[in-house]
N, C-alpha and C positions, 0 to 999 in steps of 0.2 A: 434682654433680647438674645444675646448670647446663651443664657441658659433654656429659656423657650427654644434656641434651635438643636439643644445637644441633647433636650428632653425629646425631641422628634424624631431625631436621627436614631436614639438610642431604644424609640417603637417601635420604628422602619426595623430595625436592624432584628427587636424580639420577633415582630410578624413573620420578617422573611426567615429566622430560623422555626417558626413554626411550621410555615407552608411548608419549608423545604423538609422537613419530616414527614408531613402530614401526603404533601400530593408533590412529589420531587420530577413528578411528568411537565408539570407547569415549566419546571426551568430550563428540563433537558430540549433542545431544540437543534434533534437530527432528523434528517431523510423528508425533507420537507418538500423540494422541488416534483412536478409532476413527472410521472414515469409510465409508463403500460410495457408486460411482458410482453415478449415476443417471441419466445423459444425456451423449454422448458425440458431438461435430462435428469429425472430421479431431484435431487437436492441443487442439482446449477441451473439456474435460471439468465437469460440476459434481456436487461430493459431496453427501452428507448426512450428518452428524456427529450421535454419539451420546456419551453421556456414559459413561466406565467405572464397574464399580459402586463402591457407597460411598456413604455420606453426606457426604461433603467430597472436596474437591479441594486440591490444593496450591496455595498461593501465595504469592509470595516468599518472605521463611523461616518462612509462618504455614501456616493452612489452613481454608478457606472451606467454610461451610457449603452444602449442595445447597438450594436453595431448593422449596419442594414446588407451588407456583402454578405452571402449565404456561400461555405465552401462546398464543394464536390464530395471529396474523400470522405467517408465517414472517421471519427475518432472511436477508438476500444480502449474503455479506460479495465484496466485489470488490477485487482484490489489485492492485497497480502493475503495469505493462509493466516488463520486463527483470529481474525478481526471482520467486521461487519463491512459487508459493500460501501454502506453509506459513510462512511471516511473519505468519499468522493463528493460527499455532500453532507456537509457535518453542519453546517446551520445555516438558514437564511444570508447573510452577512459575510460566509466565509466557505464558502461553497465551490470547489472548485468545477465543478457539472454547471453551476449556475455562471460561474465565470466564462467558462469554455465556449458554450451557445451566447451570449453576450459577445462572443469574439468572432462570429458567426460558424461557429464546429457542428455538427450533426453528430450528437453523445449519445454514446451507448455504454451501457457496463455489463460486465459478468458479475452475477450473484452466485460464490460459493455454495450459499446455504449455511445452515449450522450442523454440521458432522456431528454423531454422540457414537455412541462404542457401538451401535449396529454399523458404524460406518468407518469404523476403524482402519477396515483394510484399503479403504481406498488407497492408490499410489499416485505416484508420478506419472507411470504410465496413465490413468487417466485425466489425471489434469491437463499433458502436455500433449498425448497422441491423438483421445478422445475427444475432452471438452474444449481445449483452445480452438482446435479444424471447426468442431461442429457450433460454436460460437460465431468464428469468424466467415463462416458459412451463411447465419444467421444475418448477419449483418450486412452480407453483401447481399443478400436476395431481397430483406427487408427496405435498405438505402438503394435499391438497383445500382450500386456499385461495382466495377471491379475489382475497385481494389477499397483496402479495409488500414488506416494507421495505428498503431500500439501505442498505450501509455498502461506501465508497468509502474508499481509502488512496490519498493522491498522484495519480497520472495514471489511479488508478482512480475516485479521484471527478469526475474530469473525465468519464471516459466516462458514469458514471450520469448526470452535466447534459449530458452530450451528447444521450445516449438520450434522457430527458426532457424535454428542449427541441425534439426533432424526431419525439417521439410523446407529444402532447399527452394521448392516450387509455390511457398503460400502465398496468395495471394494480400500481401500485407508490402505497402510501401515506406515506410517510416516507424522507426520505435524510439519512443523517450522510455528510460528509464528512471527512477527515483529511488535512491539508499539500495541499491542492489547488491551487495556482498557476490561479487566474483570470486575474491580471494579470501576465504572464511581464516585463511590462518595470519593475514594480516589486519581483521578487527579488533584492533583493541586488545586489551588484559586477556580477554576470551580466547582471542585470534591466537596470541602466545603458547597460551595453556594447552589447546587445542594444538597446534602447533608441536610441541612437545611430547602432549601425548599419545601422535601419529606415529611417532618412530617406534615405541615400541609396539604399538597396536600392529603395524604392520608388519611387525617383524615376527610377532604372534600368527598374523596371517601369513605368511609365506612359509613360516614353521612347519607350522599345525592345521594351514584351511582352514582355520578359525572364522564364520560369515557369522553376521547377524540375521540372519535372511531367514533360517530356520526357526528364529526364538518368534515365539506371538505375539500376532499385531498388538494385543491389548496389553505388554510389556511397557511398549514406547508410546502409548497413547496417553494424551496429553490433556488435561482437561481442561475448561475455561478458565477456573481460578487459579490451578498454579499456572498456566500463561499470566493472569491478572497479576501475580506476585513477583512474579520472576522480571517484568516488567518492571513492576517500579522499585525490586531493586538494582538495576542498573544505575539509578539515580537517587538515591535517600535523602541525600540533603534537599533533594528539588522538590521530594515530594514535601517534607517539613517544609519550604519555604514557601510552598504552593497552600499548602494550608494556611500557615502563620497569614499570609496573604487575602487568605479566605477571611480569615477571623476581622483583619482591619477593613474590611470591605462590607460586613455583613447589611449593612444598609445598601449596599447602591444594586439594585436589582437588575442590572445589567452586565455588572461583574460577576454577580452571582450565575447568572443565565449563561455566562463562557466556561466560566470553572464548574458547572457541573454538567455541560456538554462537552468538555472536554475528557473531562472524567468519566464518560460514559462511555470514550472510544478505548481505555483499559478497564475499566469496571465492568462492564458489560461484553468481554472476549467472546467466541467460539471456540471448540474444540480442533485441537489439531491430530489429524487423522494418525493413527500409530503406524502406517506402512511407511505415511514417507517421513515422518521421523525418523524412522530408521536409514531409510536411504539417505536423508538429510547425514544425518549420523556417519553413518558407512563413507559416502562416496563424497559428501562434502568436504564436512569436519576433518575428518581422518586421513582420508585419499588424498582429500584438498582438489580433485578431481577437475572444477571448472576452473581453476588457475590455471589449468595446461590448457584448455577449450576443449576437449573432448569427456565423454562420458553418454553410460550407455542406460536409454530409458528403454525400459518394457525391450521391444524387438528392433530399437531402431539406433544407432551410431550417432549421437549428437558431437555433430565438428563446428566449433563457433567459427571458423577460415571460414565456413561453408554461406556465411550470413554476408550475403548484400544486401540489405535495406540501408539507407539510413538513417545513421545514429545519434542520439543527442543523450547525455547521463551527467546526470547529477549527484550531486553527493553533500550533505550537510558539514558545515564546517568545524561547530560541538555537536555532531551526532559519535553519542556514545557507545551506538548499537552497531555502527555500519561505520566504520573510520573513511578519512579520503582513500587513503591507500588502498583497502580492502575494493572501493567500486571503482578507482582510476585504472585497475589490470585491464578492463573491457577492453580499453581502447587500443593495447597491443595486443590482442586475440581473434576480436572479427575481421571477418575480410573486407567490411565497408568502405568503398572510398572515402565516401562523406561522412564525419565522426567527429563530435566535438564532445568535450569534456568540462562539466562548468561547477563551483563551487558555489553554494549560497548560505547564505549563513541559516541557523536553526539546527537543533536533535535532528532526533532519526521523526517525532510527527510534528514538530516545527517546519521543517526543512518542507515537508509534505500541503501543512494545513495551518499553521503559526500564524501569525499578523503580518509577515513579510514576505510572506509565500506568492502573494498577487502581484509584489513590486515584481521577482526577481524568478521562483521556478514559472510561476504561472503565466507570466509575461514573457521570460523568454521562451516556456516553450509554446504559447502560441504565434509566440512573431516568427519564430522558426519554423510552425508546420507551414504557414500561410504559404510557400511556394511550393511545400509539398501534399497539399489537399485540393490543388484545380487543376 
């Protein structure tokens, strides 16, 4: 009997590594929830998300009640630079878009787009002065809203405190953030090195006027796969261990269907624009620039003082990418009365989107918006 089931397990296991050579679409299982655009600028698009029917939705191996209280405020989820929208909705089961409208939120997101070297030059200036206003525009005419609340991932929450610190007037009541590097020279090994290698950079600059500003965008442009690579060497043993993982699983096709949707949100990168690398570069890394809260996009004076919304930021507690310290500065820079600051465990896309993310980011920040979305 015991050999009849080790013979079964051990066909399971040759079929699914054929499938998953053959048609690896079957496993990958992203961007699944209904969406319709609603506004559309050259490569940024933003949807509006609707919930499938049902009274529940899946999640993790349980399944979540549809909550029947409909909120007011619409939600703007805002996704990282160099990663697909749908990280907001990375599979049936683990979906934060699917979560959120289950909580009763009115979800919308911004789609970057996929940037290539014709789109090189994009900056800062148009992500922060352009497409966030003309987004959050979008969204109030669309929800007949006044007002519009932010949820920022990574370099996305960066841009919402960009935008809000150099439009004092947006029409946005509330920002969560997630893994947002405030203070780039206290991340990590990185944060140090970086760190370090400001002093003299700047000392070159004040020397010699030495900018980056003049050298071409397609210099610092960045392509999908060395993002793919530079990724997962942050963590090498995890990737070996994620694999090895792979290997004693190769039968259960449900394990299979997480690791290679997970692996689809580094496998499958975008490009990162070569302008605001550079500024990334210049005025982050080097300047260290949003540690102090000030810093100047395009034509406009970004002062994080200048930011009333409020606040709620998170930080993963083994995130490799984004340390506590590097995202805890936020909370001595804005001017927010209301500002809380919360730890949860996970990486920089555990902390995000991991198996514990619905106990802990995604529950608290929707128990948190609930007084601030009626």
């Amino acid at each position: 009997m015991a050999s009849s089931s080790r013979l079964q397990t051990g066909l399971r296991a040759v079929g699914h590594i054929v499938e998953r050579r053959r048609h690896p679409q079957r496993f990958i299982q992203v961007d699944k929830a209904p969406w319709d655009e609603i506004y559309r600028d050259g490569i940024m698009a933003v949807r509006h998300y609707s919930l499938p029917p049902g009274d529940s939705i899946p999640l993790n191996d349980d399944t979540m009640a549809v909550e029947k209280r409909k909120h007011r405020t619409p939600l703007l989820l805002i996704p990282a630079l160099g990663i697909h929208c749908w990280t907001y909705d990375l599979m049936p089961n683990r979906s934060m878009a699917l979560y959120l409208m289950a909580r009763g939120y009115d979800i919308y997101l911004v789609d970057w787009g996929k940037p290539s070297q014709a789109e090189r030059s994009l900056s800062l200036d148009t992500y922060v002065n352009r497409w966030l206003p003309e987004a959050v525009d979008a969204v109030k005419q669309h929800a007949e809203s006044d007002q519009v609340n932010l949820m920022g991932y990574c370099m996305g929450g960066l841009l919402c405190l960009m935008y809000l610190g150099g439009h004092p007037d947006a029409p946005v009541g509330s920002l969560i953030t997630i893994a947002s590097p405030v203070n780039f020279h206290k991340s990590g090994p990185f944060g140090k090195v970086a760190g370090l290698a400001a002093i003299p950079a700047m000392q070159v600059h004040d020397w010699f006027k030495v900018r980056l500003k003049p050298l071409d965008d397609k210099l610092f442009h960045i392509p999908a796969g060395m993002l793919t690579l530079g990724f997962k060497m942050t963590n090498p043993p995890g990737v070996v261990q994620a694999y090895m993982d792979l290997i004693r699983n190769l039968a259960d096709r449900e394990y299979i269907t997480g690791y290679m949707t997970m692996g689809q949100w580094f496998n499958d990168m975008v490009d990162y624009p070569g302008a605001v690398v550079r500024e990334v570069i210049e005025k982050m890394i080097l300047a260290n620039s949003l540690a102090r809260g000030r810093i100047r996009i395009g034509g406009r004076e970004v002062d994080f003082s200048s930011i009333r919304q409020d606040l709620l930021a998170f930080a993963g507690t083994t995130d490799n990418i984004v340390s506590l310290r590097a995202a805890r500065d936020i909370m001595k820079l804005v001017g927010s009365q209301d500002k809380r600051f919360e730890e949860v465990p996970g990486g920089h896309a555990g902390v995000f989107s991991g198996s514990k993310a619905p106990s802990h980011a995604w529950r608290i920040s929707a128990d948190w918006l609930a007084t601030r979305s009626d």
